[in-house]
Structure formats: C-alpha cells, structure tokens
C-alpha positions in Angstrom: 0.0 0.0 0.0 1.4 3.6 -1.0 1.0 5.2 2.4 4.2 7.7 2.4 3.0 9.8 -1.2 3.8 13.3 -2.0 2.0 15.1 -4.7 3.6 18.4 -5.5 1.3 20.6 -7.1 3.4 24.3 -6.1 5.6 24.8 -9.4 4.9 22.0 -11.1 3.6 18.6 -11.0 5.8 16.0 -9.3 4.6 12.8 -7.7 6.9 11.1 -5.0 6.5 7.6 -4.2 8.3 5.8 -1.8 10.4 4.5 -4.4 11.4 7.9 -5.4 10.0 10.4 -7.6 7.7 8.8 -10.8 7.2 9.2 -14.1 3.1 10.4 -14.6 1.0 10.6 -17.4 -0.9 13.5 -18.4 -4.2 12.5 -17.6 -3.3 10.5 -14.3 -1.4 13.9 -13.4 -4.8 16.1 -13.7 -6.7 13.4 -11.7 -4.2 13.7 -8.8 -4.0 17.3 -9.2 -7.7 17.8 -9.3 -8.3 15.0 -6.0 -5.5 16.8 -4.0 -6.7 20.2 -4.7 -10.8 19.2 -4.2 -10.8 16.4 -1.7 -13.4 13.8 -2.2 -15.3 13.9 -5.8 -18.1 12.3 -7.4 -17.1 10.1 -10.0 -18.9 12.1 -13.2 -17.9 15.6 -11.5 -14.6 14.0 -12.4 -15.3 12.7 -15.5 -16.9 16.1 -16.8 -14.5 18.0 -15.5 -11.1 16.4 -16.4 -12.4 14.8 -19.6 -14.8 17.5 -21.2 -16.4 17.8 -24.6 -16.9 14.2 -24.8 -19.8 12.0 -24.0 -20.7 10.8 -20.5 -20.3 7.1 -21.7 -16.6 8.2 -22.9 -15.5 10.1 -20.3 -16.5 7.8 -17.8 -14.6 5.5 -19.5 -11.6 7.4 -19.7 -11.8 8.1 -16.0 -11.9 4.4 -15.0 -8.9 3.7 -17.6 -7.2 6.4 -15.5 -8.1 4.9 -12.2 -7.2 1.2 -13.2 -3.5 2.8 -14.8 -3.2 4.7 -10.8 -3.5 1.7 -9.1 -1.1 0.3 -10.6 1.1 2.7 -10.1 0.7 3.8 -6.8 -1.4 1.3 -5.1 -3.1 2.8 -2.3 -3.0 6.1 -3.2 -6.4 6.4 -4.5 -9.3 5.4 -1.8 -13.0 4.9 -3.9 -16.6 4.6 -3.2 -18.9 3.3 -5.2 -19.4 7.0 -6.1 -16.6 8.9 -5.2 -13.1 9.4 -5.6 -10.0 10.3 -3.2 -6.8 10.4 -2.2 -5.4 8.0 0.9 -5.2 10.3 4.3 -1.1 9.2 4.1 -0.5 11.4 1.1 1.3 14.5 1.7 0.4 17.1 -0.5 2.5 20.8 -0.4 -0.4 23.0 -0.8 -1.5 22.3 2.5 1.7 23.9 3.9 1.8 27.3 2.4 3.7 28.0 5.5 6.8 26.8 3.6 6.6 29.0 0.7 6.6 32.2 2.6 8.5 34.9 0.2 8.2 37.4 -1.9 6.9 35.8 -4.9 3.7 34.0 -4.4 3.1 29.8 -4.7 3.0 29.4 -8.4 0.4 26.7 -8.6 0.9 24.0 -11.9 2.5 26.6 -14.7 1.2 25.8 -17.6 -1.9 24.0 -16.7 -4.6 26.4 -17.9 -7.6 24.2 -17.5 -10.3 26.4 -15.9 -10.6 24.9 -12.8 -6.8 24.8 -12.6 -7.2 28.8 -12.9 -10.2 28.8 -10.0 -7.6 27.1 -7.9 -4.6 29.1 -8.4 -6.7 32.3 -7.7 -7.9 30.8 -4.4 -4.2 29.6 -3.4 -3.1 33.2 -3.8 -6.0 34.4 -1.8 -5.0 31.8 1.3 -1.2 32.6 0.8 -2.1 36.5 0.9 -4.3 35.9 4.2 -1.2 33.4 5.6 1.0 36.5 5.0 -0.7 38.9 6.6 -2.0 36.7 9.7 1.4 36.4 10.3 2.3 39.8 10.2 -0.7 40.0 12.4 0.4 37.9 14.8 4.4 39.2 15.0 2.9 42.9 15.3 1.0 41.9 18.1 3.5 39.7 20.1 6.3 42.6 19.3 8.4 41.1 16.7 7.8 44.5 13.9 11.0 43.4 12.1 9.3 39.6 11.3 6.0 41.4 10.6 7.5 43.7 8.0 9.2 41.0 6.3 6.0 39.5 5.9 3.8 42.4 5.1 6.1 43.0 2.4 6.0 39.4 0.6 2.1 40.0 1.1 2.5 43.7 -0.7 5.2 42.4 -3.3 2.6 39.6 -3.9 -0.2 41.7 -5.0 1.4 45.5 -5.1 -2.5 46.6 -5.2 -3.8 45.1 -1.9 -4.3 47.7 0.7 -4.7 45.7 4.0 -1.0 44.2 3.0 0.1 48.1 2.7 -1.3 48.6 5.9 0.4 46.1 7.9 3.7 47.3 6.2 2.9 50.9 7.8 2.2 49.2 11.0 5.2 47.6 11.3 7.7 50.3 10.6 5.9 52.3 12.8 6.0 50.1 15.5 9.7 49.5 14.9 10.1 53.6 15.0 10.8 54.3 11.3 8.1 57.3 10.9 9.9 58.6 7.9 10.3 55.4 6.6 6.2 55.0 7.4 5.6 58.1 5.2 7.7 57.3 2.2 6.0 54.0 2.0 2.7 55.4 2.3 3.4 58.2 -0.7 4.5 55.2 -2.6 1.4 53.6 -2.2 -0.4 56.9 -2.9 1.0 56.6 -6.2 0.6 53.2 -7.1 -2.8 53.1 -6.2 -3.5 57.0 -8.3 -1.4 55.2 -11.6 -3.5 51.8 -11.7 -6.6 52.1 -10.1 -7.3 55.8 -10.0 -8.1 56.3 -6.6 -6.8 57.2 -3.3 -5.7 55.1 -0.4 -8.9 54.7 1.9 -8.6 56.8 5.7 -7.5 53.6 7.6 -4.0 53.9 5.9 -3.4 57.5 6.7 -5.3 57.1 10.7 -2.1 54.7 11.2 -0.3 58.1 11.4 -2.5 59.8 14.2 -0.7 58.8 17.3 1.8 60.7 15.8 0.5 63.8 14.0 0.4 65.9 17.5 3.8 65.4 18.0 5.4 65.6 14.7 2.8 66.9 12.3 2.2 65.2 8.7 3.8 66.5 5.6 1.8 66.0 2.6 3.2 63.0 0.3 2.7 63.9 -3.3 
C-alpha cells in the first residue's frame, strides 16, 4: 500500500513515491491534481470536468482507464466509493503547507496548466497565501516582533502590489519599529501606485495609522 506519497502541485507537478519520484502521465497527473486540490469527488464531476467535450459514456470510460492505470502505479494512493473518488489520508500534498513558501513571490500553482478549474484554484491559493502573510504579520505585530511582521507584510505587498490591507500592515510595522519617515515614504509610494493603476486614493484607515503621531510631529503632505 502507497502510504508515504507526495503530490507536488506548487511549481509544477511531481509525484513522489516511496520509491522515489515517478514518471506520470498526463491524464493520471490532472486526476491527482484535481483530487489533491478538491478532496473527495463524485465520479462524473470527475469525468466532466477532467475529460470534457466528450460524451458521458466516454469520459466515464476514460476516468476508469485512469483509475485502473493509478492503481497500478501507486497502489493505495487512490481510496473509492462506489461514487466517489479520493486520495489515501497518508499522502502529503505541499499546498497544504503554504507556511513553507513564505516569500516574496507567491506559490506558483501547476504553470502551464490552464484548464479552468486549474485557474479557480490558483486564484484561491493566492488568496489563502495572501491571508497566511498577513495573519502572520498580524500575529508578529501583536507579540512585538515589527521586524518579522514587516518581512511578511512585504512578501504579502510584493505579492499583490495593489492590496491595501498588505500596505497597511507594512505601515504598521515600521511604525512600530520607530521608522516614521520610513512609514511616510511608503505610504506616498502607495499613494502613487494606487493613483497610476486604479485611480483612486488610499482609503482613511491607511493614513489614521499616522494619528498617534500627527500631535507630536505633524504630517507632511506625500505627493
């Protein structure tokens, strides 16, 4: 029984068995992609999905071809129902620890796959790592670490240069480390960025970070 799997879905598809990593065919690839990614499935949600434009007959057919090839490959690996398909609780599988891939540049999720629900789930892997970012940040600001909460407010901005709450948490943490003029500069950068590609203006809860410290040192307008 395969009870030690990886599937590697974070920067391209890579399926490690205990005998080492393993050759996988196109179609068993998507099925392991799309279990991993989706947890348990109905068999013709499968079928439909990974196998589309065809006829229920033939892509049901095509998904038990797929299934019989699997277990032969990784015995185990697949658990089934008489209407549903999943992977065996052993297998390890690296989007669930995003924790790892902390950084600057953001999990890239199976280049090159462009199959639509490969899209959905790349969108909603950037959307967890964004929120892992900044809950971390979160959490160093509040237990007094500003230095580790900047370096992660700053993967989180790098990540997606247009998300405010990231922003924020970068202002936070260089205030709470005592770089005001640092603060300020990042916040006129932002004023930019935000005035070049979406027209607007930072909302009030970037610029009430500053507050505390207005009656003692009073704000100079950023351009």
């Amino acid at each position: 029984m395969t009870t030690c799997a990886e599937i590697r879905l974070i920067g391209g598809f890579t399926l490690v068995l205990p005998s080492g990593q393993t050759t996988v065919a196109e179609s068993l690839q998507r099925l392991l992609a799309f279990l991993a990614l989706r947890g348990p499935t109905p068999r013709t949600a499968l079928a439909g999905t990974l196998w589309p434009g065809t006829c229920d007959e033939r892509s049901m057919a095509s998904l038990r071809t797929a299934v019989w090839r699997l277990r032969r490959l990784a015995p185990g690996l697949l658990v089934r129902t008489p209407g549903t398909l999943e992977l065996s609780p052993g297998a390890r599988i690296d989007v669930t620890r995003l924790a790892e891939f902390a950084g600057p540049a953001w999990p890239n999720l199976l280049p090159g796959w462009y199959d639509d629900w490969v899209l959905m789930e790349r969108e909603r892997l950037r959307h967890r790592y964004l929120r892992m970012l900044e809950a971390s940040a979160t959490t160093a600001l509040d237990s007094g670490q500003p230095a580790v909460a900047l370096d992660r407010a700053l993967a989180a901005a790098a990540a997606d240069p247009l998300r405010e709450s990231a922003h924020r948490l970068v202002i936070r943490a260089l205030l709470a480390d005592g770089n005001l003029a640092a603060a300020r500069r990042h916040l006129g950068l932002v004023r930019v960025l935000f005035r070049e590609h979406l027209g607007v203006a930072p909302t009030e809860q970037l610029t009430d970070l500053f507050r505390p410290m207005e009656a003692v040192q009073p704000m100079q307008p950023v351009a």
